[in-house]
DOZASE-207159 format. One record per residue (C-alpha): residue number from 1; x, y, z; residue in one letter. Coordinates in pm, whole numbers, always signed. Layout:
BEGIN
<site NUM,<X,Y,Z>,A>
...
// end
This chain:
BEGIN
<site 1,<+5264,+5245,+975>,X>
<site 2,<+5112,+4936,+876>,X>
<site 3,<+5276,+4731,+1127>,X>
<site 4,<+5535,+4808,+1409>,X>
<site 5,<+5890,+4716,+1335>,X>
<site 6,<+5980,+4403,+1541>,X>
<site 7,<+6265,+4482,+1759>,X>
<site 8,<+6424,+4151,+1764>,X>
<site 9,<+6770,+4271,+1684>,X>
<site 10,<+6804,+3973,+1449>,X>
<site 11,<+7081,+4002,+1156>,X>
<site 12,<+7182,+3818,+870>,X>
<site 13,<+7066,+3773,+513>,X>
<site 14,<+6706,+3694,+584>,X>
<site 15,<+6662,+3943,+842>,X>
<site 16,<+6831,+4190,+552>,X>
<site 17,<+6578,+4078,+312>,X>
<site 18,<+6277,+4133,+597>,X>
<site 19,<+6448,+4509,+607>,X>
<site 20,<+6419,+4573,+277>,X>
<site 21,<+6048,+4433,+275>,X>
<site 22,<+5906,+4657,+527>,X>
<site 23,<+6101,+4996,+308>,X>
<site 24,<+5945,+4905,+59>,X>
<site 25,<+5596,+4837,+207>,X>
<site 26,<+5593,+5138,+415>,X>
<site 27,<+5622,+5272,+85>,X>
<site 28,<+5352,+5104,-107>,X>
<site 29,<+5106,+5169,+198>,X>
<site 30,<+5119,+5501,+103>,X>
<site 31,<+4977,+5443,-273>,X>
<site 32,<+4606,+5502,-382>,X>
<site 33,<+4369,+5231,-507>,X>
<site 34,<+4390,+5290,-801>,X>
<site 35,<+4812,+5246,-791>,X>
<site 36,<+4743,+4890,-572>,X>
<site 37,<+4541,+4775,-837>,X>
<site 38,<+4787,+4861,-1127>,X>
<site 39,<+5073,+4676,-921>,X>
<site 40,<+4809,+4408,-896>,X>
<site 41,<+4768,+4389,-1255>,X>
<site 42,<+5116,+4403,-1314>,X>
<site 43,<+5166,+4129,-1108>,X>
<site 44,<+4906,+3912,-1264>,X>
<site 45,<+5009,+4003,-1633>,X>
<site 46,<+5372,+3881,-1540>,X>
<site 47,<+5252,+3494,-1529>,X>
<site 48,<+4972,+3525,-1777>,X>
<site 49,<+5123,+3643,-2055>,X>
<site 50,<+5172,+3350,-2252>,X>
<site 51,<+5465,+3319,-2362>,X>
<site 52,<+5603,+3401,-1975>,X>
<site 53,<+5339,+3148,-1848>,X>
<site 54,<+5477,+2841,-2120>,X>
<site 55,<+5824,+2931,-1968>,X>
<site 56,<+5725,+2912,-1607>,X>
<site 57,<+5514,+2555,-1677>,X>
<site 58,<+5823,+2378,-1874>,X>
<site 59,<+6053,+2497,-1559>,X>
<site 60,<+5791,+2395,-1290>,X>
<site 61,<+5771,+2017,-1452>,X>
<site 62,<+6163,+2037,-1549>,X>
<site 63,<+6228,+2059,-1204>,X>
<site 64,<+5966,+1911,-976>,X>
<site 65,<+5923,+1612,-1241>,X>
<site 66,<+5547,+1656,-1126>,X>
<site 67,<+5257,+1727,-1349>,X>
<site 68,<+5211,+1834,-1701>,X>
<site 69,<+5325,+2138,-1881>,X>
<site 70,<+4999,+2188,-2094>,X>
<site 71,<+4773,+2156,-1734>,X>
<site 72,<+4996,+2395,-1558>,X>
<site 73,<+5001,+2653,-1851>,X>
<site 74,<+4626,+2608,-1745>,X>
<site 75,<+4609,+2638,-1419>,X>
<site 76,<+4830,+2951,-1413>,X>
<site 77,<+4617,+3148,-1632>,X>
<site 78,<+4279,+3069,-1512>,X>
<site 79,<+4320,+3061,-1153>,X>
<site 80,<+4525,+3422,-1178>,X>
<site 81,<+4273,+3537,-1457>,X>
<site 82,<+4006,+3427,-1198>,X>
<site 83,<+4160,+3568,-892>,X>
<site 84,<+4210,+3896,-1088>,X>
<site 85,<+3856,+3895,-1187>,X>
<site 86,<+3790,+3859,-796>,X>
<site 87,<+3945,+4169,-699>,X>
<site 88,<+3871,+4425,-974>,X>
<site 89,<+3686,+4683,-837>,X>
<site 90,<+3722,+4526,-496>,X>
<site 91,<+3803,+4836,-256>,X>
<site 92,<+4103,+4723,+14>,X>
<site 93,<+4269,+5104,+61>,X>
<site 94,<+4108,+5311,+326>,X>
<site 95,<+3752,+5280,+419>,X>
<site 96,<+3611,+4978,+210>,X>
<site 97,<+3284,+4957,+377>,X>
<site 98,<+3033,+5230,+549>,X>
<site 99,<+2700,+5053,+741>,X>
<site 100,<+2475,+5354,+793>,X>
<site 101,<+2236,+5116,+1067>,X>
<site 102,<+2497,+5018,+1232>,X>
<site 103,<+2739,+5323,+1236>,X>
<site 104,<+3044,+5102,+1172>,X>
<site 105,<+3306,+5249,+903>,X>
<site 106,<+3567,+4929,+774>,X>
<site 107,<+3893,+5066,+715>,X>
<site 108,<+4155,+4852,+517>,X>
<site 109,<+4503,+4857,+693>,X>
<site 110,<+4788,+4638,+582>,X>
<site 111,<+4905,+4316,+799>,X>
<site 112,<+5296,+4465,+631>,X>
<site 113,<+5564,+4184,+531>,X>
<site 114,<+5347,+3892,+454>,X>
<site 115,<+5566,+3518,+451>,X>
<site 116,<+5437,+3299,+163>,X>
<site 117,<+5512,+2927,+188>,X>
<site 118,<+5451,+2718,-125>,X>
<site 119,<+5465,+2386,-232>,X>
<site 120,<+5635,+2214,-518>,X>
<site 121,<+5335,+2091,-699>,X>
<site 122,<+5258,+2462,-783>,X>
<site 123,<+5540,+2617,-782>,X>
<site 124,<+5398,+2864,-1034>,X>
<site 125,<+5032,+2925,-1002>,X>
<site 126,<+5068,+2889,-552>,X>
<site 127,<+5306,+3180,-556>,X>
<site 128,<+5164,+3407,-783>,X>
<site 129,<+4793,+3361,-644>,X>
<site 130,<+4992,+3506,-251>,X>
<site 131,<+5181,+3772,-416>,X>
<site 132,<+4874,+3891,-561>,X>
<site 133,<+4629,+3872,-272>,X>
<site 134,<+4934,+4034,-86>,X>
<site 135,<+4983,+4327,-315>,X>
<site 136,<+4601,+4388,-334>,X>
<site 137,<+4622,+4491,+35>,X>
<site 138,<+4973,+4737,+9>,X>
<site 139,<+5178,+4482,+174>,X>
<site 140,<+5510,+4312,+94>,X>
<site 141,<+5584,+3933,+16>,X>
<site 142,<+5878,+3716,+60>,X>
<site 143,<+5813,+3402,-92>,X>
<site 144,<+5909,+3081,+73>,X>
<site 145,<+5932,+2791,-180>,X>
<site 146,<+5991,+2430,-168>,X>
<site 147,<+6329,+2334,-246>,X>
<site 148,<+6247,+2189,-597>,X>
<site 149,<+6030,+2466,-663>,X>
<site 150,<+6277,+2763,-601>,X>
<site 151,<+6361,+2790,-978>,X>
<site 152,<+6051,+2857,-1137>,X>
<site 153,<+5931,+3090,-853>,X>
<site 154,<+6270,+3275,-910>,X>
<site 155,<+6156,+3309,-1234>,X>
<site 156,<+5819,+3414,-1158>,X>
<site 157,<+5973,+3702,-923>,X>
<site 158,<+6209,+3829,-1248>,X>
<site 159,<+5894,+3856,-1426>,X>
<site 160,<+5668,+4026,-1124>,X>
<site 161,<+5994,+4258,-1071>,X>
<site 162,<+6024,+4335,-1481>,X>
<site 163,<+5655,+4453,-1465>,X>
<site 164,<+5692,+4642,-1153>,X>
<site 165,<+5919,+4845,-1335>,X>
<site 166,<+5726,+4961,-1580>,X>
<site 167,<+5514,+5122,-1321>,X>
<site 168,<+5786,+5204,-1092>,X>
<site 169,<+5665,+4968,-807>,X>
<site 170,<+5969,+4883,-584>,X>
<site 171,<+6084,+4525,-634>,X>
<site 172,<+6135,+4454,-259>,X>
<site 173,<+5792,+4461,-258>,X>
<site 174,<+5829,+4102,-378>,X>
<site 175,<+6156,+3853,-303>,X>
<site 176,<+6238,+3544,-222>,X>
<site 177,<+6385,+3329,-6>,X>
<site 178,<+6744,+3211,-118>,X>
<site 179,<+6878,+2902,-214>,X>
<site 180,<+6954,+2679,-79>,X>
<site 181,<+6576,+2662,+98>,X>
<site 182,<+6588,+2479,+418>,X>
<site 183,<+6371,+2427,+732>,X>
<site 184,<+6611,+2673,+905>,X>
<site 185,<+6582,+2962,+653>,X>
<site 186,<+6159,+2910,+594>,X>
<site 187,<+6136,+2916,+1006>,X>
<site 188,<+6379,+3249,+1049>,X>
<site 189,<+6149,+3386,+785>,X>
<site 190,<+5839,+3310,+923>,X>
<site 191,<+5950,+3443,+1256>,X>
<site 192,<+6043,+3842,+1134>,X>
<site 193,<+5745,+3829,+910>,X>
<site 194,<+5377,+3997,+1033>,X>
<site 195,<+5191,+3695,+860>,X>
<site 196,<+5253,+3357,+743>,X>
<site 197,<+5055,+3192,+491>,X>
<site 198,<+5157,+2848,+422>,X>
<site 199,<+5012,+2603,+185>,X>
<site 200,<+5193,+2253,+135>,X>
<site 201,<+5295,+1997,+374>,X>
<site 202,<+5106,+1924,+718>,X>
<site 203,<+5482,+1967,+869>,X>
<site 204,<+5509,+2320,+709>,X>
<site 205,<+5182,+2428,+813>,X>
<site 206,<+5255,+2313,+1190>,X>
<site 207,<+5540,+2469,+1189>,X>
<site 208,<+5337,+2823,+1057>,X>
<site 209,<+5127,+2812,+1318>,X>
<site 210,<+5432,+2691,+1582>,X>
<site 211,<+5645,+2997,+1474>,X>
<site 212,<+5514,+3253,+1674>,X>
<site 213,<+5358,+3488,+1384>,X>
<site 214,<+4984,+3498,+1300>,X>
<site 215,<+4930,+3189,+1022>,X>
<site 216,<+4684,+3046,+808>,X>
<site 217,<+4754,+2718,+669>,X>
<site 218,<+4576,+2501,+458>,X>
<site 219,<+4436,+2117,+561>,X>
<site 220,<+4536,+1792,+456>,X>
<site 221,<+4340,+1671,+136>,X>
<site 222,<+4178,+1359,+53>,X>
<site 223,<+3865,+1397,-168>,X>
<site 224,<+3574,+1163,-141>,X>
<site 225,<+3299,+1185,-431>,X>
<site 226,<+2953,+1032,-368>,X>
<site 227,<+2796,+876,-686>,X>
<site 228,<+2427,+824,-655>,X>
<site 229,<+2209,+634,-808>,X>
<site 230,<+2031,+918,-986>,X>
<site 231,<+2338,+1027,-1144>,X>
<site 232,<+2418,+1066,-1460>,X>
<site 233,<+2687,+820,-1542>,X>
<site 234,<+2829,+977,-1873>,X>
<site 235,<+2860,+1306,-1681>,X>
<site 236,<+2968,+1239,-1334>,X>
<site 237,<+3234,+994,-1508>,X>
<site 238,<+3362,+1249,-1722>,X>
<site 239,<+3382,+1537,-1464>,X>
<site 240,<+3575,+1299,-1240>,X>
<site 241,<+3831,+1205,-1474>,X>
<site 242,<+3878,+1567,-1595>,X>
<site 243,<+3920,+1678,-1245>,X>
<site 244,<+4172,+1325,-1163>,X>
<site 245,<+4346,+1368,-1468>,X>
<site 246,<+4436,+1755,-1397>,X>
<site 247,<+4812,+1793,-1384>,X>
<site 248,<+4864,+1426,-1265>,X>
<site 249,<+4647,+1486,-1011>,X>
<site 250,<+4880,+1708,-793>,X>
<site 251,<+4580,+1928,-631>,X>
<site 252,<+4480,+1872,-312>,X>
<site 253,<+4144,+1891,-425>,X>
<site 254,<+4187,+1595,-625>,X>
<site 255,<+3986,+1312,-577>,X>
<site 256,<+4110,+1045,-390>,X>
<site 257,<+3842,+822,-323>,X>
<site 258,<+3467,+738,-516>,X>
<site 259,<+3209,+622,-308>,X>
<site 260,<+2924,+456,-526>,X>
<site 261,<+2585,+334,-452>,X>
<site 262,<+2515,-8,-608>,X>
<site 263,<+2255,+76,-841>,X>
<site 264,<+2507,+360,-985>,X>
<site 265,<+2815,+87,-989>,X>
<site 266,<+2747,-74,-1346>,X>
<site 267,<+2680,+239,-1550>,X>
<site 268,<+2956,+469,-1368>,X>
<site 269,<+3226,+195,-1402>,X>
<site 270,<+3147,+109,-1766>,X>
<site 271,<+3153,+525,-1803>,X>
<site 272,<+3490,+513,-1659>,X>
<site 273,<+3641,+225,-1813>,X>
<site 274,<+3497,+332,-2176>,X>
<site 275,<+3717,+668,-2112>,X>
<site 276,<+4026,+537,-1988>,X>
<site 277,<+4003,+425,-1641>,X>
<site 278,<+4158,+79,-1540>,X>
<site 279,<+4068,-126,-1294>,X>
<site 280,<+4308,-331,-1137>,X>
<site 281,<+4266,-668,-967>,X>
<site 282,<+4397,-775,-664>,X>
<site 283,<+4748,-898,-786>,X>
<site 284,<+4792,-567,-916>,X>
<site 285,<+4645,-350,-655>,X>
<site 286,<+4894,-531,-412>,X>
<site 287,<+5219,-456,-682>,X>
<site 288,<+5104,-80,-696>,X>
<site 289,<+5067,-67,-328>,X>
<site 290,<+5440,-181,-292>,X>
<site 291,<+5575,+98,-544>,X>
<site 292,<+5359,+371,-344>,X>
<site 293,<+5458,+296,-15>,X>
<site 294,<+5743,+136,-21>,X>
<site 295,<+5861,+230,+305>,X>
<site 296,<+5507,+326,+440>,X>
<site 297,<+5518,+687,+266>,X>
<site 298,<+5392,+768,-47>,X>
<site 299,<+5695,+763,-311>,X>
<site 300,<+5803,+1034,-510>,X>
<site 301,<+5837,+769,-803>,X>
<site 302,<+5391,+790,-806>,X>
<site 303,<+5340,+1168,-726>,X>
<site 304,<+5254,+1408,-1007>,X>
<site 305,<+5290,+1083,-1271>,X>
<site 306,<+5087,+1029,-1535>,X>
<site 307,<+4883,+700,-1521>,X>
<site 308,<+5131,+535,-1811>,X>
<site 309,<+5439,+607,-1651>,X>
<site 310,<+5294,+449,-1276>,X>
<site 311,<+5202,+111,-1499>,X>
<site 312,<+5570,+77,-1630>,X>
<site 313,<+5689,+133,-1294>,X>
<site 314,<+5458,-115,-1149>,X>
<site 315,<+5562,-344,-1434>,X>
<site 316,<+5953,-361,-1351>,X>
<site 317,<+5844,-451,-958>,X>
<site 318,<+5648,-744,-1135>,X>
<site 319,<+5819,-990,-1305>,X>
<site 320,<+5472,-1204,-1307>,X>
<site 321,<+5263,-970,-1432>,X>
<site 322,<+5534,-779,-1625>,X>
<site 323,<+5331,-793,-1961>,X>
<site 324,<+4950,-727,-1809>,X>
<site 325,<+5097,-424,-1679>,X>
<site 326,<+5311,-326,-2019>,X>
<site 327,<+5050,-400,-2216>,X>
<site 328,<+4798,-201,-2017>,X>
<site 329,<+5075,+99,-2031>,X>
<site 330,<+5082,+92,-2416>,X>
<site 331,<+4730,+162,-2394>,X>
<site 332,<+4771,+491,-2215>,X>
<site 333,<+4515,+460,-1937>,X>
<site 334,<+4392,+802,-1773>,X>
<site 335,<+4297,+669,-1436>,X>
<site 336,<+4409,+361,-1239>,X>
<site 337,<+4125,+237,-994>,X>
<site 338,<+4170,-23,-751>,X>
<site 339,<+3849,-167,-532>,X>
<site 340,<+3889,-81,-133>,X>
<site 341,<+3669,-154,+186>,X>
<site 342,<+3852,-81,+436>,X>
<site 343,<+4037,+272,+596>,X>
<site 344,<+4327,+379,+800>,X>
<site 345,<+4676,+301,+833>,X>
<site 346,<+4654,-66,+699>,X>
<site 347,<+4447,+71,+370>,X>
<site 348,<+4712,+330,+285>,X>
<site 349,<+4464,+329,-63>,X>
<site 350,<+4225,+543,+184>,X>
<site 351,<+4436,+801,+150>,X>
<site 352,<+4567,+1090,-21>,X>
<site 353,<+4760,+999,-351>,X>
<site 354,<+4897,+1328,-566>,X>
<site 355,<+4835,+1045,-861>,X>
<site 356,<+4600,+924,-1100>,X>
<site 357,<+4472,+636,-900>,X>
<site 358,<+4125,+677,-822>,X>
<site 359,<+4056,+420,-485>,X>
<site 360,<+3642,+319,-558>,X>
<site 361,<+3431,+207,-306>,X>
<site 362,<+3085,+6,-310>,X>
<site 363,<+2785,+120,-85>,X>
<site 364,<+2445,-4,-92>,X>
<site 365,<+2246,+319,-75>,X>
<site 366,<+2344,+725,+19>,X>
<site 367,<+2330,+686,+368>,X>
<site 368,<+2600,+405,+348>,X>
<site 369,<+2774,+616,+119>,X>
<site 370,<+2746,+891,+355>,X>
<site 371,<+2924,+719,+667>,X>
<site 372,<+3176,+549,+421>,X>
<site 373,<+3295,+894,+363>,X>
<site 374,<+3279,+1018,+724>,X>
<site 375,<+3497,+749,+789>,X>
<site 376,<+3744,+813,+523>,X>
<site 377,<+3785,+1172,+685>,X>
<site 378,<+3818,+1050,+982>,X>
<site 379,<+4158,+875,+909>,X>
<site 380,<+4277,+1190,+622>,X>
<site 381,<+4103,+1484,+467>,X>
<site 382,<+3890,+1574,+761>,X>
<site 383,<+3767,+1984,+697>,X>
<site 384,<+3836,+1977,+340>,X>
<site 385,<+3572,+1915,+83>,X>
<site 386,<+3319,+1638,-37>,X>
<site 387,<+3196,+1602,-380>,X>
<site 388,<+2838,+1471,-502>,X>
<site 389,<+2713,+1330,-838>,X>
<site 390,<+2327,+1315,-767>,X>
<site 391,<+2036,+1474,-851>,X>
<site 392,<+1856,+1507,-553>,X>
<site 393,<+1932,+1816,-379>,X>
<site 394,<+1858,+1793,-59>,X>
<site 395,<+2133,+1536,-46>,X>
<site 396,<+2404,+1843,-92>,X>
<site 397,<+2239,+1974,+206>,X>
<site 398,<+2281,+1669,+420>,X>
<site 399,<+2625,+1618,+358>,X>
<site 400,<+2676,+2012,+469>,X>
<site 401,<+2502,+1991,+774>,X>
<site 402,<+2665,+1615,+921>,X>
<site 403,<+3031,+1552,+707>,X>
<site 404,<+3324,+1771,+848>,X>
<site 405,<+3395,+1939,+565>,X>
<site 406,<+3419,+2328,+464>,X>
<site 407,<+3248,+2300,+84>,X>
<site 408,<+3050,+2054,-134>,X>
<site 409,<+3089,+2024,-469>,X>
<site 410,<+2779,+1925,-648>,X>
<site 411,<+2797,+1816,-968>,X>
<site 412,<+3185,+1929,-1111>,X>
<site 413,<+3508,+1841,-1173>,X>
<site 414,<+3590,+1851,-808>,X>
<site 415,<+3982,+1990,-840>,X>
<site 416,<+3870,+2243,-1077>,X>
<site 417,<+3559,+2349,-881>,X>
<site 418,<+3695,+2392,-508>,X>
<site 419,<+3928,+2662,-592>,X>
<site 420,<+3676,+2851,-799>,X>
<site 421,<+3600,+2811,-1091>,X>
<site 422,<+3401,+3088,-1363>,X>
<site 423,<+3074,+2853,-1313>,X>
<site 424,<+3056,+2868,-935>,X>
<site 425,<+3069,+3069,-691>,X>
<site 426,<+3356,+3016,-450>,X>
<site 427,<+3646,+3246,-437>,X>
<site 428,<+3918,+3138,-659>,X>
<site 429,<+4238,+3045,-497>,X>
<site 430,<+4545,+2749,-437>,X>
<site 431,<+4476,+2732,-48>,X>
<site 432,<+4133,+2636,+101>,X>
<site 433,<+4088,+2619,+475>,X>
<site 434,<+3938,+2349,+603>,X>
<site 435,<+3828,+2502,+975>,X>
<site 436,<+3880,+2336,+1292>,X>
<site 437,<+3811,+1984,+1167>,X>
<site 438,<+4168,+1991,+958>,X>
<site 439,<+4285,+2181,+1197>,X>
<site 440,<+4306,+2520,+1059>,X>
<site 441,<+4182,+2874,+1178>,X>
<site 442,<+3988,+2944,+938>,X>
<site 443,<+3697,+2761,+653>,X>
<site 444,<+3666,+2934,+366>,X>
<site 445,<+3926,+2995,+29>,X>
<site 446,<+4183,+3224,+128>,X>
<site 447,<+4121,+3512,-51>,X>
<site 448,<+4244,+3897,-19>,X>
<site 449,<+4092,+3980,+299>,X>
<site 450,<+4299,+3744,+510>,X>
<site 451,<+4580,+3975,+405>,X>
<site 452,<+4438,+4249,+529>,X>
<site 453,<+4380,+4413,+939>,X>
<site 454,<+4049,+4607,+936>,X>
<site 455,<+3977,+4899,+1163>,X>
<site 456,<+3655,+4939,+1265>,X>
<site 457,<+3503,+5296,+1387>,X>
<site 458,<+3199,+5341,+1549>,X>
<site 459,<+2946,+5590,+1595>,X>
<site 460,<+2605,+5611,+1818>,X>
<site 461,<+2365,+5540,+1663>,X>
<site 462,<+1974,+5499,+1791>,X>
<site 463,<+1930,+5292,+2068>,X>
<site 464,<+1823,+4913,+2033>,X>
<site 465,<+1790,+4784,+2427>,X>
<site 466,<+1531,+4466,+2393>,X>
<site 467,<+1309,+4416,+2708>,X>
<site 468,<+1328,+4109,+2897>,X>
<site 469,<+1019,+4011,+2741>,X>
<site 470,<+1125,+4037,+2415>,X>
<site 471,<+1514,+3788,+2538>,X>
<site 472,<+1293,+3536,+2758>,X>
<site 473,<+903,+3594,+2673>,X>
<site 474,<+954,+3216,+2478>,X>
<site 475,<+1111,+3093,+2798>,X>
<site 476,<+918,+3195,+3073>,X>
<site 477,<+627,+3092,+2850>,X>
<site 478,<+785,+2690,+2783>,X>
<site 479,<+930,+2691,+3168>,X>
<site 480,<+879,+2984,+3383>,X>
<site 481,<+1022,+3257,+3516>,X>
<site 482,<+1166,+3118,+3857>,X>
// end
């Protein structure tokens, strides 16, 4: 059994559905690797295939009123492409791993009914990325969505459950949490389930980790990019737009903030500005303040908004500046900027935006540039990532070893490069830790093996006892043995 049943004696619909889960997974836990990985597959073909993927991308941005269809039609088929190109031929059914020095056999043992909680800016790609990951390691997944995203990941589950039986998976391998979705239902949930993995807002990760059942959850973000002055201004301009641009700029991994040398500030802002980007002055920076935190939160009337659709907003709060900001509209800007200094409560700019405003700030050399960062993370975004435009690469080094952050991302479109991406390295996923600094358990992209329990047997092998001499020879030379 992958997991002992709970006896909490709980009843109801969600305790039904929990009931169901484990059948079926107790099931599943039985299948070879070979039968994982064709449920996997299944899985993954359900949102890929394009004419299921358009479907789920009109209904994400129908509902949510966030992002852009053609970006999440994106998004859903190369981060699930990429994820399934991360697992093939990645063992997770019995022993995955045999260390012949050590005499340690890895066994792969399911955690049993996982508890996915997923946020409305991906209410496709988010969903589909935890089912997967789930599946590859034979356990079950109840999906817990955001209220405006419960449609399209109902729709995602028809597809997953369509596919399943074609290869006569059982569909309670994979459910969902019924409408209507509330903080009641989401916390019973997380409380019969064996693992909670929650990406989304801070309060639904605290309350992951507050409900009693082993969680990861996922960091607050709030990109900073370093532009140095050996960058390439053409480039680093157009991977930051790409990235900012990305479905509104709904990723975490978004960039919130550019932090640019002085010698970089003419050529990078002249690179911008030729492709789209508007800078704002400070009448207009204090109007688009007002719509965006109206009430001190960041309004729903900004998030997941194209740049065009923010200026005529900002224009009917103006009546001054009414046809700067219509006429700037009519052009169809990419990327608002607005010029900061300061950080913290009073500079809400600082922080993170889900929108196509770009905050830039102006240091005089790396170091500067360095600390300006550090001190953006330590008001939002602490643990997550950093990106750098530069050509020196030690500098990538020195940011890894002083900012808090769990990745740097050297020269790419930063929300298209921190999940993975087919040119880097880094494990492709929708939910990157970002370790103790954002307060999370755990560093590194979530990825199939936090869905897993490993058992661990061990054999003798040869003994390795060190002398003394060879634990505190270096000491007792440097300051004696007494």
């Amino acid at each position: 059994m992958a997991h002992p049943t709970p006896s909490t004696g709980a009843t109801g619909p969600i305790a039904e559905l929990v009931a169901r889960a484990r059948a079926a997974q107790r099931t599943y836990e039985t299948w070879t690797q070979e039968q994982v990985d064709m449920a996997v597959t299944a899985a993954g073909w359900a949102i890929i295939e394009p004419g299921r993927n358009r479907e789920l991308a009109e209904l994400a941005v129908a509902d949510t009123g966030v992002g852009n269809v053609d970006d999440k039609i994106r998004k859903n088929h190369r981060k699930t492409l990429g994820l399934l190109r991360d697992l093939k031929g990645t063992p997770s059914v019995g022993v995955i791993s045999e260390d012949t020095a050590t005499g340690i056999v890895e066994i792969a043992r399911p955690v049993g009914v996982v508890c996915a909680v997923t946020p409305s800016t991906n209410p496709g790609a988010t969903p589909a990325n935890k089912i997967i990951n789930a599946l590859k390691g034979r356990n079950a997944v109840i999906v817990a969505p955001s209220p405006k995203g419960w449609t399209t990941a109902a729709k995602l589950i028809e597809f997953i459950h369509a596919q399943f039986d074609r290869i006569g998976a059982p569909r309670d391998l994979v459910q969902l949490l019924p409408s209507p979705v509330n903080k009641q239902s989401t916390t019973e949930l997380m409380t019969l389930c064996d693992l909670v993995v929650a990406t989304g807002s801070q309060a639904n990760v605290r309350a992951a980790y507050a409900s009693g059942t082993p969680a990861f959850g996922v960091g607050a973000g709030n990109v900073a990019s370093i532009v140095d002055e050996t960058a390439d201004a053409s480039l680093a301009a157009d991977r930051i737009l790409r990235s900012k641009t990305f479905d509104n700029a709904t990723s975490c991994s978004a960039e919130n903030s550019l932090v640019v040398v002085d010698a970089a500030r003419p050529g990078l802002m002249a690179a911008l500005e030729a492709r789209g980007a508007v800078m704002l002055d400070a009448s207009q920076k204090r109007v688009l303040q007002s719509l965006m935190w109206p009430e001190g939160r960041l309004s729903a009337a900004v998030i997941g908004q194209s740049a065009r659709v923010i200026a005529e907003r900002a224009a009917a709060l103006d009546a001054e500046g009414r046809t700067g900001w219509l006429a700037m509209a009519e052009r169809d800007p990419r990327v608002l900027m607005v010029a900061e200094d300061g950080v913290g409560h009073d500079h809400p700019f600082s922080g993170e935006k889900l929108s196509p405003v770009l905050t830039v700030y102006a240091a005089p050399d790396f170091d500067a540039a360095a600390a300006t960062v550090e001190r953006i993370y330590g008001y939002e975004g602490a643990g997550h990532s950093v990106g750098l435009h530069s050509t020196v690469a030690e500098r990538a080094l020195r940011l890894g070893l002083t900012l808090p952050v769990s990745r740097v991302i050297v020269d790419q479109p930063h929300a298209l490069a921190t999940g993975g991406n087919f040119d880097n390295g880094l494990p492709f996923s929708l939910s990157m830790g970002c370790g103790t600094w954002g307060k999370n358990n755990f560093s590194e992209n979530m990825n199939y093996r936090h869905y897993l329990n490993i058992t661990r047997i061990s054999r003798p092998i040869a003994e390795r006892m060190p002398t003394e001499e060879d634990i505190f020879g270096a000491y007792f030379a440097q300051h004696g043995a007494t």
